[in-house]
Every structure is written in structure tokens, then in C-alpha cells.
Backbone as CSV, one residue per row, in Angstrom:
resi,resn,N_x,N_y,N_z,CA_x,CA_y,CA_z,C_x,C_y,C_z
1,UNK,0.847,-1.176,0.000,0.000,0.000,0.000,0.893,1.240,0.000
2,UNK,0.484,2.224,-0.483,1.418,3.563,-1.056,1.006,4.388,0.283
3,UNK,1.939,4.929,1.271,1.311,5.625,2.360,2.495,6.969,2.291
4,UNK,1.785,8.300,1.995,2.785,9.060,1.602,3.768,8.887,0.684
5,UNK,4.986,8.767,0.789,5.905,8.852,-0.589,6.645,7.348,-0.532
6,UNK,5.964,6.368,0.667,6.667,5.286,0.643,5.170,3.842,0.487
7,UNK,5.742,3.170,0.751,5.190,2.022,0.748,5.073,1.150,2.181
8,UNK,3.903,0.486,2.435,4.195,-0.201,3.856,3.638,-1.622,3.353
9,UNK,3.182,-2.508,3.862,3.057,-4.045,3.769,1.390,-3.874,4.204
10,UNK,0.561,-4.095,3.211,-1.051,-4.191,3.636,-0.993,-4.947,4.542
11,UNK,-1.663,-4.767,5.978,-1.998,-6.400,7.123,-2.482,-6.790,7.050
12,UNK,-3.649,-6.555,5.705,-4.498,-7.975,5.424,-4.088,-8.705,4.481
13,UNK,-3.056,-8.580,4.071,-2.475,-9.490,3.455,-2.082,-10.880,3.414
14,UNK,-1.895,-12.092,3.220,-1.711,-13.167,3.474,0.487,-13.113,3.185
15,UNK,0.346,-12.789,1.919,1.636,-12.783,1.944,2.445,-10.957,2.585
16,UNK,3.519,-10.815,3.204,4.349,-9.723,3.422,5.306,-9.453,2.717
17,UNK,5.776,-8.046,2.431,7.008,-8.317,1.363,7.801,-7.434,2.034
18,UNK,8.951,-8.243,1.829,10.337,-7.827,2.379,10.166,-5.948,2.944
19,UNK,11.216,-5.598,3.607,11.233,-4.229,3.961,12.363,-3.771,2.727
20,UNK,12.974,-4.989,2.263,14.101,-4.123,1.103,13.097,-4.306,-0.132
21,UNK,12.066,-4.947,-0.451,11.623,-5.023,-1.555,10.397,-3.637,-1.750
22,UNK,10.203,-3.018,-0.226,9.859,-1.413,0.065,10.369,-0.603,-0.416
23,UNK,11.273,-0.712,0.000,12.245,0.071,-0.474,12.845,0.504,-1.768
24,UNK,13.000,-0.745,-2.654,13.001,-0.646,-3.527,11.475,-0.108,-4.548
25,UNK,10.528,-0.361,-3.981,9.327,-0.114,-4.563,9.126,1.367,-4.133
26,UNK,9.225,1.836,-3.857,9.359,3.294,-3.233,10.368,3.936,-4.216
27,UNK,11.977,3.539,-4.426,12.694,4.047,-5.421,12.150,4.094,-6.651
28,UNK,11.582,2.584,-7.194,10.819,3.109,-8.189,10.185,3.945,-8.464
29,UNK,9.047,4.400,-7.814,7.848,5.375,-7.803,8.064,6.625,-8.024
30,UNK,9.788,6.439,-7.053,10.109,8.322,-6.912,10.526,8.418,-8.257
31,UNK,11.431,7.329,-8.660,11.749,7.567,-10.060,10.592,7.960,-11.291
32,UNK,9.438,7.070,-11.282,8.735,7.563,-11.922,8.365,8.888,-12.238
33,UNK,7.645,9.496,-10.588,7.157,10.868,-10.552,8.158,11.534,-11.491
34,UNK,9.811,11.618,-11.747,10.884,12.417,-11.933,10.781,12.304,-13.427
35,UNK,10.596,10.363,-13.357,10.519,10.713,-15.397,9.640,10.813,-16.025
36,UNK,8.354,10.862,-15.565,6.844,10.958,-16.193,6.259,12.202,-14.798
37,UNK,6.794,13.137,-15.296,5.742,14.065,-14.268,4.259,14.266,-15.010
38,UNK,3.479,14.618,-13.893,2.125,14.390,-14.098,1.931,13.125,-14.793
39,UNK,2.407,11.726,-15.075,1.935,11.020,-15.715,2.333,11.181,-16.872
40,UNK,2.763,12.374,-17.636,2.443,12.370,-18.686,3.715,11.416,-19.597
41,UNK,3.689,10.876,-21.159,4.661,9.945,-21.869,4.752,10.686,-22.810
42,UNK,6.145,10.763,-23.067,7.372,9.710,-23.397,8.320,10.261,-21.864
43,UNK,8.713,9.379,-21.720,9.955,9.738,-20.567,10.365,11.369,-20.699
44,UNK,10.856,11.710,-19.594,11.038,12.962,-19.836,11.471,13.760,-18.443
45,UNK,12.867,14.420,-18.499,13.491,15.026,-16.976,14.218,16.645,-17.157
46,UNK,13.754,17.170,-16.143,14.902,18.379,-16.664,15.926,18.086,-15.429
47,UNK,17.186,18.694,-15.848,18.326,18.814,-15.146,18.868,20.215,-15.344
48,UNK,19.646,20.654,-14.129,20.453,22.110,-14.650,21.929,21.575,-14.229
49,UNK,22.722,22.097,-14.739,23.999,22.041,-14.558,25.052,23.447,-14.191
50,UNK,25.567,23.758,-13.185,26.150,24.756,-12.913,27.797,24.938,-12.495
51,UNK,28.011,25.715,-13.846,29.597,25.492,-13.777,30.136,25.804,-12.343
52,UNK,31.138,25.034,-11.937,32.087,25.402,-10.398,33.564,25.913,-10.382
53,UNK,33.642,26.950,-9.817,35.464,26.970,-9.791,35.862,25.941,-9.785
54,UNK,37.198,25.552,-10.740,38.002,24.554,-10.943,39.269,25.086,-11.450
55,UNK,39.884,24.174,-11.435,41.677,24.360,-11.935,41.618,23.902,-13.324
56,UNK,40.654,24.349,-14.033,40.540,24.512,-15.447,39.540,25.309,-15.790
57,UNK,39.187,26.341,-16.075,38.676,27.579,-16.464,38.651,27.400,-17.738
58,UNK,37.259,28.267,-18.305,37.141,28.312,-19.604,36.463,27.241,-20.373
59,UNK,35.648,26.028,-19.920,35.238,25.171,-19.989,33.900,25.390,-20.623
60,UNK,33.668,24.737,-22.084,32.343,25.018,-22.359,31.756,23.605,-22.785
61,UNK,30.353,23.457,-21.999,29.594,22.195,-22.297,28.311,22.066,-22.871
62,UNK,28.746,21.766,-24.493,27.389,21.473,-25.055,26.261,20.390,-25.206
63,UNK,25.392,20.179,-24.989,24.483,18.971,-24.581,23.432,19.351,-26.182
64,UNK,23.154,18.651,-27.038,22.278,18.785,-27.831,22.627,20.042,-28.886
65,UNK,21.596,21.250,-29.146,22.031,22.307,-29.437,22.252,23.579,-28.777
66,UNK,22.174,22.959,-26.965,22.265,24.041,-26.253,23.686,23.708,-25.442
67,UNK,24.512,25.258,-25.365,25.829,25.148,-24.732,25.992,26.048,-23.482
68,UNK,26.391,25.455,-22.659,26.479,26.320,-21.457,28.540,26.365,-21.491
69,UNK,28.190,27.968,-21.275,30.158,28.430,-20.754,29.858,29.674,-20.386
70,UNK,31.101,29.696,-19.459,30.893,30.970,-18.533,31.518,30.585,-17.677
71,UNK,32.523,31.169,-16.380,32.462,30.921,-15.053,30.856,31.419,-14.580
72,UNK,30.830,30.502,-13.529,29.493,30.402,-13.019,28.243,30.189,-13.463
73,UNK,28.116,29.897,-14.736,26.674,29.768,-15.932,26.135,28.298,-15.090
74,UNK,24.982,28.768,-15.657,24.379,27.627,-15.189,22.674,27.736,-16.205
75,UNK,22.343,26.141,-16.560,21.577,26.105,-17.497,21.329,25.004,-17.186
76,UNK,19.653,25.061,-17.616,18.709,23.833,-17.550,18.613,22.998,-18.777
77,UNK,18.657,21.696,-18.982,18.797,20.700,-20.402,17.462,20.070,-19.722
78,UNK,16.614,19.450,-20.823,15.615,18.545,-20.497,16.053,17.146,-21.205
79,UNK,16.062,15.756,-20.658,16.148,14.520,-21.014,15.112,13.805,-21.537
80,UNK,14.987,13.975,-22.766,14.348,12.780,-23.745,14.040,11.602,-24.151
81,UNK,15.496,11.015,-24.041,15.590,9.840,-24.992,16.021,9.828,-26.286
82,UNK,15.670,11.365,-26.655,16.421,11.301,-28.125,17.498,10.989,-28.094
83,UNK,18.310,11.205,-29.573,19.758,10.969,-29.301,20.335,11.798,-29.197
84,UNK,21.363,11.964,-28.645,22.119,13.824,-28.692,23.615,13.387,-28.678
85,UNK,24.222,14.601,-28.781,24.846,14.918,-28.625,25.780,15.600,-27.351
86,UNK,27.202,15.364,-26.689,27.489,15.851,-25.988,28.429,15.961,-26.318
87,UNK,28.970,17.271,-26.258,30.594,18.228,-26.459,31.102,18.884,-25.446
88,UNK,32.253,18.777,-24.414,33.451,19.244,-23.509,34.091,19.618,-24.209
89,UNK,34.574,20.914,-24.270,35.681,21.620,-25.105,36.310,22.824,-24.367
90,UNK,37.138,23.410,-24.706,38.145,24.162,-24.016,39.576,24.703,-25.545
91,UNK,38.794,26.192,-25.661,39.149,26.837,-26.954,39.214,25.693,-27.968
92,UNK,38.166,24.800,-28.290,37.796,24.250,-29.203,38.589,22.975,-29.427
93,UNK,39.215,22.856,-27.852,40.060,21.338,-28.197,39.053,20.488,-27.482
94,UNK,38.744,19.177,-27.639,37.439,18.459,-27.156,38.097,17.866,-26.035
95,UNK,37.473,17.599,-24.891,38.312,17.142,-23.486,37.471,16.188,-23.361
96,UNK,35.937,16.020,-23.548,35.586,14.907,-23.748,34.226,14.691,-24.674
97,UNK,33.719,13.732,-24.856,32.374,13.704,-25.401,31.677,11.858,-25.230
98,UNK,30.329,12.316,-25.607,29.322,11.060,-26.300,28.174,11.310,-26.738
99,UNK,27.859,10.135,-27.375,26.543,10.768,-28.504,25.356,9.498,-28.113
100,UNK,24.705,9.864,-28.069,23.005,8.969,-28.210,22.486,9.152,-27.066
101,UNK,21.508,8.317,-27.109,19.852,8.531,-26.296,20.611,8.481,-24.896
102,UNK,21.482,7.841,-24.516,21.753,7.781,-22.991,23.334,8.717,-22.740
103,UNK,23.743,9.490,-23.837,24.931,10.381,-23.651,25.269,10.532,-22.208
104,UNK,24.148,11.720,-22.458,23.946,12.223,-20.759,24.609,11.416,-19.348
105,UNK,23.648,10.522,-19.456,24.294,9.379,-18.356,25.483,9.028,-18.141
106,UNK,25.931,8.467,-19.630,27.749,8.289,-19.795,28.426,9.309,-19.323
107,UNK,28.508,10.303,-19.571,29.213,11.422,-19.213,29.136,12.352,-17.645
108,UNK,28.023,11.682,-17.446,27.731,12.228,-15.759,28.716,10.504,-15.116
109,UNK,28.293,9.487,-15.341,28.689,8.174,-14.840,30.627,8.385,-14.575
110,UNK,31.373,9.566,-15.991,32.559,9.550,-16.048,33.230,10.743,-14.764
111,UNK,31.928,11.374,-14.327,32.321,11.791,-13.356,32.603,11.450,-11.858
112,UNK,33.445,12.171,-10.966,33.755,11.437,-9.748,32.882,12.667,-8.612
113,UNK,32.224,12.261,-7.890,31.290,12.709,-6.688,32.105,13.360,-6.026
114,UNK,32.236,14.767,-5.943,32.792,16.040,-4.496,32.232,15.789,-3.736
115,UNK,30.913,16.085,-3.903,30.141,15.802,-2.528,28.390,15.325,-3.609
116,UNK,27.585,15.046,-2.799,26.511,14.403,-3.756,26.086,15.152,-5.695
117,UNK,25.950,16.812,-5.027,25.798,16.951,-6.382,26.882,17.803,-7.007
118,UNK,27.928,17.790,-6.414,29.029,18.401,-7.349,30.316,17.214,-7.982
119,UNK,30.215,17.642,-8.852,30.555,16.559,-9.817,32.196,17.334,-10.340
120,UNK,33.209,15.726,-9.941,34.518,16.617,-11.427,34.751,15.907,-12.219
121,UNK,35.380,16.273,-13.243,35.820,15.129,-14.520,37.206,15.550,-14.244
122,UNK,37.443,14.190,-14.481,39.193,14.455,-14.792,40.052,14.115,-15.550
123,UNK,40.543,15.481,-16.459,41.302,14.704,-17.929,42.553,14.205,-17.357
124,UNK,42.549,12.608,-18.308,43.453,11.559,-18.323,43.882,11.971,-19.419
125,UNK,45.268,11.388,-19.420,46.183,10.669,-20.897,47.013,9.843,-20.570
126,UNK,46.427,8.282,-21.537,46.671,7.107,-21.391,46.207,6.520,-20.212
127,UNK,44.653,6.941,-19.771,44.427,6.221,-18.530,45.247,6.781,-17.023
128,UNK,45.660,7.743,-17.223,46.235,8.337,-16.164,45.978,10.342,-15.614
129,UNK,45.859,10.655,-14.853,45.170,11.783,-14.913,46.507,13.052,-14.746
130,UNK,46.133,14.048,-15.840,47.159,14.863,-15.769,47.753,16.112,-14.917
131,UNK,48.333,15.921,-14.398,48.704,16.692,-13.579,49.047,18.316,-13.839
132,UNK,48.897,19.088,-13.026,49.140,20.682,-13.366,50.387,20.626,-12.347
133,UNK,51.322,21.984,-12.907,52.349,22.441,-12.399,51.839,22.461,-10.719
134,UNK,51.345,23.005,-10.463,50.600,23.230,-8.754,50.887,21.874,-8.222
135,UNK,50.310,20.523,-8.993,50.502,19.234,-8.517,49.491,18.944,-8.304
136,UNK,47.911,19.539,-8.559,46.431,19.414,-9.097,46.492,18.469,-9.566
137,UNK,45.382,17.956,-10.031,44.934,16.942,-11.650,44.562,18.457,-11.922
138,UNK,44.420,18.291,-13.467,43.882,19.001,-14.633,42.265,18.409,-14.630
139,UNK,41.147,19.021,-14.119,39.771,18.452,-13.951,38.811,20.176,-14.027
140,UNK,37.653,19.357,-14.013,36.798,20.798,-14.424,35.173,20.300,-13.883
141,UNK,34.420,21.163,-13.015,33.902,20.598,-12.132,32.431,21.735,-12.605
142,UNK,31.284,21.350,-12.006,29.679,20.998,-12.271,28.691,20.392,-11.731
143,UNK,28.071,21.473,-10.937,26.905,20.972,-10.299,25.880,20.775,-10.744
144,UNK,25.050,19.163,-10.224,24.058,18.624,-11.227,22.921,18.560,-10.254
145,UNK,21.886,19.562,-11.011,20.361,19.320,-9.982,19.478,18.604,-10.578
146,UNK,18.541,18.016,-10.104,17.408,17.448,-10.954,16.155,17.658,-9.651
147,UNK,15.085,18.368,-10.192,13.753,18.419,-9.494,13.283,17.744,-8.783
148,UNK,12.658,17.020,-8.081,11.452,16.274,-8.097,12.522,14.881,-6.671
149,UNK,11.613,13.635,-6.689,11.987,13.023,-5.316,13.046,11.810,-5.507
150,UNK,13.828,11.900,-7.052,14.413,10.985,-7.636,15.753,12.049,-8.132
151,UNK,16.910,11.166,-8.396,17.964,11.937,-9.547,18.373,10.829,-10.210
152,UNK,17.735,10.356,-11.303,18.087,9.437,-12.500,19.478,9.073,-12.988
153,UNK,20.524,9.808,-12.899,21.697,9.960,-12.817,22.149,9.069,-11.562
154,UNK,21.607,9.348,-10.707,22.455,8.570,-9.515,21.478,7.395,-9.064
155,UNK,20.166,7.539,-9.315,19.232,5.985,-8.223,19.443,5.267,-9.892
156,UNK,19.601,5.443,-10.707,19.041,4.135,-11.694,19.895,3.487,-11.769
157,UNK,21.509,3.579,-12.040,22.396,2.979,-12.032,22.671,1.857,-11.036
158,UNK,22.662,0.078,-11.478,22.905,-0.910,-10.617,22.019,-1.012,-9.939
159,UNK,20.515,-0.186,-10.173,19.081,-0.532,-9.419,18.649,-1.576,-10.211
160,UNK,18.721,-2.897,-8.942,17.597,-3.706,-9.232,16.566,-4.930,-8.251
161,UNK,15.922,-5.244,-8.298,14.423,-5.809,-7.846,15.196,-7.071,-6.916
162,UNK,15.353,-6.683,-5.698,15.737,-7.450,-4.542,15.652,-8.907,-4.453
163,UNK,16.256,-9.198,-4.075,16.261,-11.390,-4.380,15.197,-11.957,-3.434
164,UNK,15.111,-11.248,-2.318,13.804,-11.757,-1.587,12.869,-10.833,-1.897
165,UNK,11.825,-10.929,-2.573,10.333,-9.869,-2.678,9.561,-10.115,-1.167
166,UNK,9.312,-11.305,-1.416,8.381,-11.292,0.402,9.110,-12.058,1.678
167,UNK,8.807,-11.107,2.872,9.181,-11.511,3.936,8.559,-12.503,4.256
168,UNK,9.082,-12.992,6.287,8.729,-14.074,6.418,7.640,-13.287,7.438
């Protein structure tokens, strides 16, 4: 039974289901609300992204046909499903990219967690991350919001449907 934003175990039930299989049923839901607001279809999320001081300045990130650059810019992208496009560049040399319906994801996934929603990337060469004179990595950093009682970016990944469904 749905009680507020979670789930509890009906007591007239004959069978009970797990407290992790709650849990998980609850993640779902929130997820839903986030990718079908109001119900409505085809999938669908906005996110904003807001550039952060970093030890690489000058950083411009295009998602689709919209580009956010600036120190401090910050801009809202909505998630589709289409396929897109994603461009990291820095005076027009590409630092990173990916293209299709799940870009987005890849490129948030290549990031490493500051703290929940600040995000850095960090340019490698040859699998190794490059260092600045200071003794930094060379990285460039971005805070990622998403609305609503889910962040698709971080609950969907390695979510899945618990090995026990019902308790004892």
C-alpha cells in the first residue's frame, strides 16, 4: 500500500514483502514521478547544470544544441531519450564527449562525486590523470540538480528488484 511517498506491507495481506523489496518499490515510484511528471509519456526530466570553480577555467559544455560556458553559468537541459549529442571543449580542443539517447548518463557516470551533487571530470592521458604544475589533476567541475523526489543519474544505475520480494 502507497502511504505518503513510501510504501508499507497491507496487514491484510496473506503474503508480506520484504522491507528491502519497500524500499526498492518506493525508489521506483520516486523515479517515476521524476521521469513521467504528471503522468504524462514519453519519458522525460529536466536537469540544470552549474559550472564550479576549478583548476581549469574556460570550460564550455554542449548537450544537444544548447551550450552552457561561462564561469558560473548555469543552465537547464531537459532529457528525452532522443539521441544527442554531448561536447566538452576548451578553446575548441574536445576534453571529452558522447553521442546517443543515454549520452547524458555516460558522461555524468565519467564523473567522480565532491560531494553528492558536485561533480569533477578528470582529464586523463593514457588512462592516467594529468597533472598541473601546482601538482592538481587538470579536472573541471559541475553541479548537477534534478527536481522532483528521484535523480536518474544517480538511483538508476545498478538498481535492481531485490532477491527476496516477500518476507517471512
Amino acid at each position: 500500500m502507497k502511504v505518503g511517498s513510501g510504501y508499507v506491507a497491507n496487514p491484510t495481506a496473506t503474503s508480506k514483502p520484504s522491507p528491502e523489496f519497500l524500499r526498492f518499490l518506493g525508489k521506483m515510484s520516486a523515479l517515476g514521478e521524476v521521469m513521467y511528471p504528471n503522468g504524462s509519456a514519453p519519458p522525460h526530466f529536466s536537469y540544470s547544470l552549474k559550472q564550479l570553480p576549478s583548476n581549469l577555467e574556460g570550460v564550455d559544455v554542449t548537450i544537444g544544441s544548447e551550450k552552457l560556458t561561462g564561469a558560473g553559468a548555469q543552465k537547464t537541459f531537459v532529457w528525452t531519450g532522443a539521441a544527442e549529442n554531448i561536447d566538452v571543449s576548451k578553446n575548441g580542443d574536445t576534453l571529452d564527449s558522447a553521442n546517443g539517447p543515454w549520452a547524458v548518463f555516460h558522461f555524468v557516470a565519467r564523473a567522480n562525486h565532491v560531494t553528492y551533487n558536485n561533480l569533477e571530470w578528470v582529464i586523463q592521458n593514457n588512462g592516467k590523470p594529468v597533472i598541473l604544475p601546482t601538482g592538481k589533476v587538470k579536472s573541471y567541475d559541475y553541479q548537477l540538480q534534478v527536481t522532483g523526489p528521484a535523480n536518474p543519474f544517480f538511483d538508476m544505475p545498478g538498481l535492481k528488484c531485490v532477491g527476496q520480494v516477500a518476507g517471512k
